[in-house]
Phi, psi and omega in degrees: 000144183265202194268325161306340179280305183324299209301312178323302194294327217261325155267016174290309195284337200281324176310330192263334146312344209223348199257313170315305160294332177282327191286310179298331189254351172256013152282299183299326168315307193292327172287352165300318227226013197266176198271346170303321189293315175311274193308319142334303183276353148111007212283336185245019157316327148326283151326340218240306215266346189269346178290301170287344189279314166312297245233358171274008197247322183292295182302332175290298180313318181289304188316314191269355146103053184254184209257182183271119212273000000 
């Protein structure tokens, strides 16, 4: 290759390295904020333990014969 070839390729590739990392930070971005990632991360966790904590309260109230929702 002559040098001139050299220089091309070598800024071809720093382009494409650089086209590359903007395409990687703007997947994270959009994939930052999805809603799967929340829930993963614990965000509705609450809600989920208060639902059970509700429906193991329901069943304890019928075993001792209180009354049915």
């Amino acid at each position: 290759m002559t040098e001139s070839a050299k220089k091309v390729a070598r800024q071809t590739e720093d382009r494409l390295d650089k086209v590359a990392e903007n395409v990687r930070q703007g997947f994270e971005r959009i994939t930052k904020g999805r809603f799967t990632d929340e829930i993963k991360n614990g965000r509705f966790a609450d809600q989920v333990d208060h639902g059970i904590d509700q429906g193991r309260a329901e069943v304890k109230r019928r075993e001792q014969g209180g009354s049915e929702r």
